[in-house]
MOPAC internal coordinates of N, CA, C and O (Angstrom, degrees):
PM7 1SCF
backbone

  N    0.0000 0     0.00 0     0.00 0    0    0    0
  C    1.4507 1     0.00 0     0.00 0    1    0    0
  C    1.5245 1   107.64 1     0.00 0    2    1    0
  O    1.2310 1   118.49 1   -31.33 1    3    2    1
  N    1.1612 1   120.49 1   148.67 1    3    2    1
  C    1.3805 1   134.22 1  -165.73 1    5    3    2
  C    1.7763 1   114.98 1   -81.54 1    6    5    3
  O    1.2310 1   119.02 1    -5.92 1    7    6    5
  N    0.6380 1   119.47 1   174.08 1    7    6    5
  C    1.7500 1   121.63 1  -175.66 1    9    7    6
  C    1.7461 1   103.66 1   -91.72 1   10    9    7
  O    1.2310 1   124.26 1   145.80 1   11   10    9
  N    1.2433 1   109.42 1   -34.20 1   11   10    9
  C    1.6980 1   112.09 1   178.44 1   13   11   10
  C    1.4991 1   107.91 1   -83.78 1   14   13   11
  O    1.2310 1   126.14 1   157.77 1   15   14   13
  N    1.6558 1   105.81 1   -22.23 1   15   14   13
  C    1.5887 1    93.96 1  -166.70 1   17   15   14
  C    1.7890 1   102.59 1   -94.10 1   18   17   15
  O    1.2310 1   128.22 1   162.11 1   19   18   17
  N    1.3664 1   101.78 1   -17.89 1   19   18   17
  C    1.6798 1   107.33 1   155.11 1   21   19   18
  C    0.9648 1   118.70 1   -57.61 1   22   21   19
  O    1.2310 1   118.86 1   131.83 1   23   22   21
  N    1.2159 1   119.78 1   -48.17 1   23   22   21
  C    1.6127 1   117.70 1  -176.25 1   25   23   22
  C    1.5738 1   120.96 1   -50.76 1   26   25   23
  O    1.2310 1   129.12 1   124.63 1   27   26   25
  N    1.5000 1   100.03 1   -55.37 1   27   26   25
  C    1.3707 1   112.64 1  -175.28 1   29   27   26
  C    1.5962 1   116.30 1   -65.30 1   30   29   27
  O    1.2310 1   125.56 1   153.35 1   31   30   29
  N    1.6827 1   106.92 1   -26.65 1   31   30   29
  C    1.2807 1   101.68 1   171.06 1   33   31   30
  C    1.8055 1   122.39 1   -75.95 1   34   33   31
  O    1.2310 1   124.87 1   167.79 1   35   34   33
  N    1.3413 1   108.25 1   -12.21 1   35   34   33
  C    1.2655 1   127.05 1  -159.74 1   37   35   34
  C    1.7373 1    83.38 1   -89.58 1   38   37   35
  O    1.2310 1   115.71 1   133.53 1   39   38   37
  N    1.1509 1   125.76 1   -46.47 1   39   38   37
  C    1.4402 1   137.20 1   177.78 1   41   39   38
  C    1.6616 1   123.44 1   -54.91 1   42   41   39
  O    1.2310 1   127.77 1   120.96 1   43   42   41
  N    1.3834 1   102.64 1   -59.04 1   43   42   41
  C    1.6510 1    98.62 1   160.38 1   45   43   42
  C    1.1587 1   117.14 1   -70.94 1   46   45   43
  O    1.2310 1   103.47 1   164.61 1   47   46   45
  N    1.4842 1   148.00 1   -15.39 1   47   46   45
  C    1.2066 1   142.50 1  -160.77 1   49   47   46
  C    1.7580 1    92.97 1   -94.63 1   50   49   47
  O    1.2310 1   130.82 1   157.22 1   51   50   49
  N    0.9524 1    96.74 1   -22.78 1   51   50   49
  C    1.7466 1    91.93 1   174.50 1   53   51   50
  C    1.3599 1   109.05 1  -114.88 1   54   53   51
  O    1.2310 1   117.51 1  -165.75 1   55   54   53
  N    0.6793 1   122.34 1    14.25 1   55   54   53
  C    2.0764 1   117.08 1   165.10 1   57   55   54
  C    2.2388 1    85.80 1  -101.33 1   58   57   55
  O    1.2310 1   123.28 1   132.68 1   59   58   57
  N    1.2993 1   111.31 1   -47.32 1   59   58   57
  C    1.3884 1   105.63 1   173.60 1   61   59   58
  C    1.2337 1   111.15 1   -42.00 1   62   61   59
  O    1.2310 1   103.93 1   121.82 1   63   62   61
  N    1.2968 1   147.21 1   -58.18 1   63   62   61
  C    1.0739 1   150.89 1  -129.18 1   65   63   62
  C    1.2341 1    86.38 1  -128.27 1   66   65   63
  O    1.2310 1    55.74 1     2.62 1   67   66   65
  N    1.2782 1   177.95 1  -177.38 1   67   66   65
  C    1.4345 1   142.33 1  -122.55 1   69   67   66
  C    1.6556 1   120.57 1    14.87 1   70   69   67
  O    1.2310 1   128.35 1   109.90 1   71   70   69
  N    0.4987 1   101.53 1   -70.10 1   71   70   69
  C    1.5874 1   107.98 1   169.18 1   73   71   70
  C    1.6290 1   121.99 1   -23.80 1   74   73   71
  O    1.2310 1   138.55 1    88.17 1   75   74   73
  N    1.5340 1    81.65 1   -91.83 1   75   74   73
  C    1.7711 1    87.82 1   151.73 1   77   75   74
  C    1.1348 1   158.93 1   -30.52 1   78   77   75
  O    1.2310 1   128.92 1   147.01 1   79   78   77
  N    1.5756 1   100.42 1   -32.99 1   79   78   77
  C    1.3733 1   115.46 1   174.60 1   81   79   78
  C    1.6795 1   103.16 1  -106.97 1   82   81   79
  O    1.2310 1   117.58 1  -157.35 1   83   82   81
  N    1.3023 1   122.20 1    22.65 1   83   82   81
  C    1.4353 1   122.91 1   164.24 1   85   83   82
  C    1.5327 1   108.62 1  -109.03 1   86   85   83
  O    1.2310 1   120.43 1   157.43 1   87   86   85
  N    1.4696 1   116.78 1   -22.57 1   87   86   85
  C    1.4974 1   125.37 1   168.68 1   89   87   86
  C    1.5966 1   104.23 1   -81.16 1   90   89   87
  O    1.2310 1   125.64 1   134.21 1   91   90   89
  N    1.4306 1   106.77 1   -45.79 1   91   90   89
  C    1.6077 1    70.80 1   171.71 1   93   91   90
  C    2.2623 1   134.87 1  -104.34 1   94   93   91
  O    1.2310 1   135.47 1  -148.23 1   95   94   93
  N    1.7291 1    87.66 1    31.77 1   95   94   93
  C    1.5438 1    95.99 1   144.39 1   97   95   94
  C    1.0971 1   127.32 1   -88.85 1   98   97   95
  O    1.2310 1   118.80 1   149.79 1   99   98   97
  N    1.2891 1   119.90 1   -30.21 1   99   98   97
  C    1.4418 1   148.03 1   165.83 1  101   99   98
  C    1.4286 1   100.09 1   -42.38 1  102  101   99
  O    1.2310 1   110.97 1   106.79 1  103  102  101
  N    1.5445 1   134.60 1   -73.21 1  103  102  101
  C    1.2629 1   163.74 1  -154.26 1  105  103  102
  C    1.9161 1    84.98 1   -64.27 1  106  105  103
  O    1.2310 1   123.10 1    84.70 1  107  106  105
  N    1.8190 1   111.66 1   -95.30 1  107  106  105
  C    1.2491 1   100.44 1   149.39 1  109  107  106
  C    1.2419 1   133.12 1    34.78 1  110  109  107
  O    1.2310 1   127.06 1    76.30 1  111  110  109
  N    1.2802 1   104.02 1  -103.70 1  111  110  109
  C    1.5385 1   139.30 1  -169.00 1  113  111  110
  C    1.3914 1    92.90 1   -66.98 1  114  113  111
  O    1.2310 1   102.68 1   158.66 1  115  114  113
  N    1.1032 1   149.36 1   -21.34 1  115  114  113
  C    1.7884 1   135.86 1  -155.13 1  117  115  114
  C    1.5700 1    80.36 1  -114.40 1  118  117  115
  O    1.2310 1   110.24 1   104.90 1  119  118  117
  N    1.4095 1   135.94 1   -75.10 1  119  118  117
  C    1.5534 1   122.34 1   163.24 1  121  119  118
  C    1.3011 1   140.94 1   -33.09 1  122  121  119
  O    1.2310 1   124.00 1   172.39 1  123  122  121
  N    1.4022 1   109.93 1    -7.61 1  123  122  121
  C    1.7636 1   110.16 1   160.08 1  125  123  122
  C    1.2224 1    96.98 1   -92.91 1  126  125  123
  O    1.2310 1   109.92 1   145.64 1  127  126  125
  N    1.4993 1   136.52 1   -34.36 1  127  126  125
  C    1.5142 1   121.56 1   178.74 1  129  127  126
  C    1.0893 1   162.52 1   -58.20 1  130  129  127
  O    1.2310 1   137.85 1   163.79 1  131  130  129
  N    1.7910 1    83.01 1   -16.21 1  131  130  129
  C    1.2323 1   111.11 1  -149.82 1  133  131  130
  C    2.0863 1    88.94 1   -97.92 1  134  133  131
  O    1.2310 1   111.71 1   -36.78 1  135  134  133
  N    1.0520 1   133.22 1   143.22 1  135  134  133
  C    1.4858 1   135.02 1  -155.11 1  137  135  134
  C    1.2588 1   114.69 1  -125.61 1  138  137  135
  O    1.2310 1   119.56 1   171.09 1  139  138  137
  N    1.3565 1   118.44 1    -8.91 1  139  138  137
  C    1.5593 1   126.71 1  -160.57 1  141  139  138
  C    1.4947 1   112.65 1   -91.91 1  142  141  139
  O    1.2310 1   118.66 1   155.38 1  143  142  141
  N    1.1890 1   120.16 1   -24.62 1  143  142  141
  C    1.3824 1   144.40 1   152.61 1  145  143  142
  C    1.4738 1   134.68 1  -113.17 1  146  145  143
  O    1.2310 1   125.57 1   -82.52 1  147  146  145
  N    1.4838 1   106.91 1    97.48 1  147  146  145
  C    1.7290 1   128.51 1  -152.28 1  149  147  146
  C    1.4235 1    93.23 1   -75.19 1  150  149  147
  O    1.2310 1   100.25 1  -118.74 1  151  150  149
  N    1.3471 1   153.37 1    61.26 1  151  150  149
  C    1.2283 1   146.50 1   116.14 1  153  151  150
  C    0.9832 1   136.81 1   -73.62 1  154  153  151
  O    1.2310 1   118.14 1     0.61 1  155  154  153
  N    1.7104 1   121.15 1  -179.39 1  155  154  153
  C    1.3601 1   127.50 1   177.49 1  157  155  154
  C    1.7380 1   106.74 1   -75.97 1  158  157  155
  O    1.2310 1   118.30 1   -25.70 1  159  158  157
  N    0.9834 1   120.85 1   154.30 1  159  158  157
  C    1.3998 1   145.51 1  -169.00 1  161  159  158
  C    1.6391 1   101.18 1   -66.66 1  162  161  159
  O    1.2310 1   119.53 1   160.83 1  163  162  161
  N    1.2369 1   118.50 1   -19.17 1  163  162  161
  C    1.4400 1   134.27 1  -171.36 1  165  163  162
  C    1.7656 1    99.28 1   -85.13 1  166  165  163
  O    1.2310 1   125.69 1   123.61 1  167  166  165
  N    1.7227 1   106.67 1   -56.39 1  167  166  165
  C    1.4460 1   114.96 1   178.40 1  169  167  166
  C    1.7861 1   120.30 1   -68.58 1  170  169  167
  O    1.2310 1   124.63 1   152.49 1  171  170  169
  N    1.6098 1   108.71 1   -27.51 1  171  170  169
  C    1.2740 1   117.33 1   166.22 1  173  171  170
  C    1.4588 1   120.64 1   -79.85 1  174  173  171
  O    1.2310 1   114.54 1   168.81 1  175  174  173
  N    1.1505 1   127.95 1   -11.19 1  175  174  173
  C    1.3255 1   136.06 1   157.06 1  177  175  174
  C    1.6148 1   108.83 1   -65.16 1  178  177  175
  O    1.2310 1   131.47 1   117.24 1  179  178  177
  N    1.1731 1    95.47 1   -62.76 1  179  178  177
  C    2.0601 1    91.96 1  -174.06 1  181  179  178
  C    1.6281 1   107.25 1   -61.42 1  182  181  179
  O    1.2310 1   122.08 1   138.78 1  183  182  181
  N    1.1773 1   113.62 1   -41.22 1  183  182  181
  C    1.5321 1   118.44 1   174.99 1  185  183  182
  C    1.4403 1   116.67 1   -45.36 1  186  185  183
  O    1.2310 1   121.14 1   131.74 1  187  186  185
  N    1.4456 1   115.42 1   -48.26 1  187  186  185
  C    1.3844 1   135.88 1  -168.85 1  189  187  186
  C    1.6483 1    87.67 1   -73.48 1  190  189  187
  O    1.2310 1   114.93 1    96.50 1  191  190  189
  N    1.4461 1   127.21 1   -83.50 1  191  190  189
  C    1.3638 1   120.70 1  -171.61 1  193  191  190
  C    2.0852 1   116.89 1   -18.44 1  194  193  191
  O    1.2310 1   129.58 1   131.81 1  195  194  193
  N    1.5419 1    99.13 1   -48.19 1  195  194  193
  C    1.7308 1   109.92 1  -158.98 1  197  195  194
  C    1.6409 1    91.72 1   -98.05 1  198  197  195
  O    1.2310 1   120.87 1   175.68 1  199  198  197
  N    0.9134 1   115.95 1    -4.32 1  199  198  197
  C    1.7123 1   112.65 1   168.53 1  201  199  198
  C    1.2166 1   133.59 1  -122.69 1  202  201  199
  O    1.2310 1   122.45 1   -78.67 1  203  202  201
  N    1.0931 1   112.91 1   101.33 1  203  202  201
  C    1.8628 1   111.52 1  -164.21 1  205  203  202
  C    1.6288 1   101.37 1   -73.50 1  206  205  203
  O    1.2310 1   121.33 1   141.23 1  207  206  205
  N    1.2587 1   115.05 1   -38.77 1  207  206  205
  C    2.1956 1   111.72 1   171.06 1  209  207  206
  C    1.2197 1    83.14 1   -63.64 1  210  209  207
  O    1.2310 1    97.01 1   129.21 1  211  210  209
  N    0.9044 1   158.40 1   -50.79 1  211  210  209
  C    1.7586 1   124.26 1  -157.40 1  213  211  210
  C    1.4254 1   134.48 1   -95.15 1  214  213  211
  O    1.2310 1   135.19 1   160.39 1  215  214  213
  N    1.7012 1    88.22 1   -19.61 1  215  214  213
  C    1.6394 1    90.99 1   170.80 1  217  215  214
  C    1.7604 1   107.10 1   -79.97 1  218  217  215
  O    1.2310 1   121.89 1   162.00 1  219  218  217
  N    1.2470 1   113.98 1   -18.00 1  219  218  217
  C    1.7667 1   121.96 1   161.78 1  221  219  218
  C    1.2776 1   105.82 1   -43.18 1  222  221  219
  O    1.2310 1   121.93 1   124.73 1  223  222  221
  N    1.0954 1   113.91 1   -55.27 1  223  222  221
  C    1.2389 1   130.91 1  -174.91 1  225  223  222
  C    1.5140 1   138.23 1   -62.01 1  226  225  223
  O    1.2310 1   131.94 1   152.13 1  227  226  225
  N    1.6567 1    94.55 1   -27.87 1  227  226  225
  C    1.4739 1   114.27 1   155.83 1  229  227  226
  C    1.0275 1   128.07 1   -82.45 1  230  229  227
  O    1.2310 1   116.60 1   148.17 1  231  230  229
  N    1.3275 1   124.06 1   -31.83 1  231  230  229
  C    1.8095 1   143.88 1   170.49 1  233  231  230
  C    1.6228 1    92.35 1   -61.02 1  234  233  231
  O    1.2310 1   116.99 1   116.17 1  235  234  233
  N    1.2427 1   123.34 1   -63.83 1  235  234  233
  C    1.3434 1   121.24 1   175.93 1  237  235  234
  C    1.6463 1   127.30 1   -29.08 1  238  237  235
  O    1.2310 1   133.02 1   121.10 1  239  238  237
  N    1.5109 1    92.45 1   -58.90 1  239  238  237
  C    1.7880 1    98.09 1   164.93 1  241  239  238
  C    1.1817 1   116.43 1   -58.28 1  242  241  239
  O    1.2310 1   119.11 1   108.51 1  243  242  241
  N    1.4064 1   119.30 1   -71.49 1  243  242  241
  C    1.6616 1   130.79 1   165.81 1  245  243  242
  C    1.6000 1   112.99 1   -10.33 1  246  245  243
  O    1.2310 1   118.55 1   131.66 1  247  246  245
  N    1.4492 1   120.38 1   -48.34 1  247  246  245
  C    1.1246 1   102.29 1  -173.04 1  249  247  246
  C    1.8739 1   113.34 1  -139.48 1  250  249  247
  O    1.2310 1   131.36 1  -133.59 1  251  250  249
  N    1.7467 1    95.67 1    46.41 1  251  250  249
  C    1.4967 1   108.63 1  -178.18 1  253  251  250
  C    1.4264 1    90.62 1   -99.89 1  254  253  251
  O    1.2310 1   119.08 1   -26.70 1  255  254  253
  N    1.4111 1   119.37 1   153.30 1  255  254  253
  C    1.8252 1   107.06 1   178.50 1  257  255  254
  C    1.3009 1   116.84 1    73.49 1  258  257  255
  O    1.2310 1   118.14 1   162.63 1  259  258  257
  N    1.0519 1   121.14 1   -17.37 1  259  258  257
  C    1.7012 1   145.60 1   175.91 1  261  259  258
  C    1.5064 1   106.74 1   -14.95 1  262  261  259
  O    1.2310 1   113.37 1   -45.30 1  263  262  261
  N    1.7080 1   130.14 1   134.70 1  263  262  261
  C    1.1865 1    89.15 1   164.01 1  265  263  262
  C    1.5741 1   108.16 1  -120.06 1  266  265  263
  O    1.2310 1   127.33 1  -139.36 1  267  266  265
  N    1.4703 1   103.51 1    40.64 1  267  266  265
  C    1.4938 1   111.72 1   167.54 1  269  267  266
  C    1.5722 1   114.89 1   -50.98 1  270  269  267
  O    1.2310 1   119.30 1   156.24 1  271  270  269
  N    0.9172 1   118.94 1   -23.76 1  271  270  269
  C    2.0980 1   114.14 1  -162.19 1  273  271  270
  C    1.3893 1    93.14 1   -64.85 1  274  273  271
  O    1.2310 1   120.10 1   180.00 1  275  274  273

């Protein structure tokens, strides 16, 4: 493999992995918001995985107040 085509692979593999770790502050951040279930962020994570109404429910917080518009 070439020295440029290393590079570039060395390049997406870290904009990838950047990435990721901005979805899951993102992720994070929507599970501290969410208020309806008073746990740790650790227990609202597993909750969210095994509950499709509740992870609705977290997306909901995540992006009520939003200041996407």
């Amino acid at each position: 493999m070439s020295l440029s085509m290393r590079m570039n692979v060395e390049f997406v593999l870290c904009t990838v992995h950047r990435i990721i770790l901005k979805l899951r502050r993102i992720a994070l951040n929507a599970l501290g918001r969410e208020s309806s279930f008073r746990r740790s962020i650790r227990q609202k994570s597993r909750r969210a995985a095994m509950n499709d109404q509740y992870m609705v429910s977290v997306l909901a917080a995540a992006f009520s107040n939003s200041t996407l518009s």
